[in-house]
N, C-alpha and C positions, 0 to 999 in steps of 0.2 A: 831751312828757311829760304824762301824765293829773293834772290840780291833783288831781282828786277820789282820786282812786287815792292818792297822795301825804299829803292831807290824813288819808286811814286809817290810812298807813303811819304817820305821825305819833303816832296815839294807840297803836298794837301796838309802841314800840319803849321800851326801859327803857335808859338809860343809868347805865352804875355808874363808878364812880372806882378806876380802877387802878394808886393811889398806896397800895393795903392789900394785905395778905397774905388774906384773905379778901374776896375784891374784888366777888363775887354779892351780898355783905351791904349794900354801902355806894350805898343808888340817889342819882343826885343828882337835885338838884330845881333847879326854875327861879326864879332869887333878881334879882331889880332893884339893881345897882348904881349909881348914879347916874341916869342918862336912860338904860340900858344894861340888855340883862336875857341873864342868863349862867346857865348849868348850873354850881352849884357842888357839890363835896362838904359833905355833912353836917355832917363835922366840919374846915369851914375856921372855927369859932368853939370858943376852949379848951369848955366849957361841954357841947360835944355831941364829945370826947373821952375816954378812959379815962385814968384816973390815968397819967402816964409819957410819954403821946404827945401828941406837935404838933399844933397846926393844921396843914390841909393845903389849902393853896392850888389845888390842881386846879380848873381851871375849862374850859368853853369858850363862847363867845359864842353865842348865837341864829343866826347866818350860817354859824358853823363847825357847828352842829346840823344845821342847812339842806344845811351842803355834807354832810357825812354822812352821812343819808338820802338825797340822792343817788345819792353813791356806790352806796351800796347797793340802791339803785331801780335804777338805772344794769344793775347787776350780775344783777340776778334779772330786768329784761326783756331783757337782750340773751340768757341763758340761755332765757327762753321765746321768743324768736319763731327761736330753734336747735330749738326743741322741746324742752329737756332742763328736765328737773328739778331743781332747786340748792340743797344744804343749803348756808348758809353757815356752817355754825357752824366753830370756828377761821379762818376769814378773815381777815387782815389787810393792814392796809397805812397808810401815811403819809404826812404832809399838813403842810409850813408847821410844822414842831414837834409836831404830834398822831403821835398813837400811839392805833390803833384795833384791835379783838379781837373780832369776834363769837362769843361766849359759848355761846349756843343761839340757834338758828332753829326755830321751829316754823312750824302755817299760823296759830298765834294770836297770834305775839309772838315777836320780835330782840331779844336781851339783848344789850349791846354794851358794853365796856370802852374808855376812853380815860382816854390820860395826854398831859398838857398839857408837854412838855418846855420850853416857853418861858418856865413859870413855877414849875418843881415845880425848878431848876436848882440 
């Protein structure tokens, strides 16, 4: 697999939390827990929720990100050296408790939904 290739795919993909009814709104970000650095949702802190709704625990680790874009590295070169073209958008599949959705695919950016079933239980 191409690092370099990889490392772009890196910055063109948005991961959102698909613990919300509006789940394109919700991008998560990459937060340090411990010695540990995890994609969590926005609103796993009361403070960045609306009146009435929980925290929400969704998270995934920096490895399961890693496996992730994989995945879908994985998916889009075995489609081009077939020669085809691949939207992935609606894609899914799962992984160890993850739950993954791609969103939209463009040639700019993968917007990608995941829910953490291991901890959203």
């Amino acid at each position: 697999m191409n690092n370099r290739m990889i490392t772009g795919f890196w910055q063109e993909t948005t991961l959102v939390c698909g613990g919300h009814p509006n789940v394109e709104e919700v991008v998560m970000t990459l937060q340090q827990v411990g010695k540990s650095l995890y994609y969590t949702c926005p609103k796993h802190t009361p403070e960045n929720c609306i009146e009435g709704e929980s925290p929400c625990a969704n998270r995934i680790s920096l490895k399961e990100f890693e496996g992730m874009l994989n995945e879908i590295f994985a998916t889009l070169e075995a489609a081009d050296a077939a020669s085809t073209v691949l939207n992935l958008t609606n894609y899914r599949w799962k992984k160890r408790g993850l739950e993954f959705k791609v969103l939209s695919h463009t040639s700019r950016n993968v917007k990608v939904s995941v829910v953490n079933r291991r901890v959203l239980i």
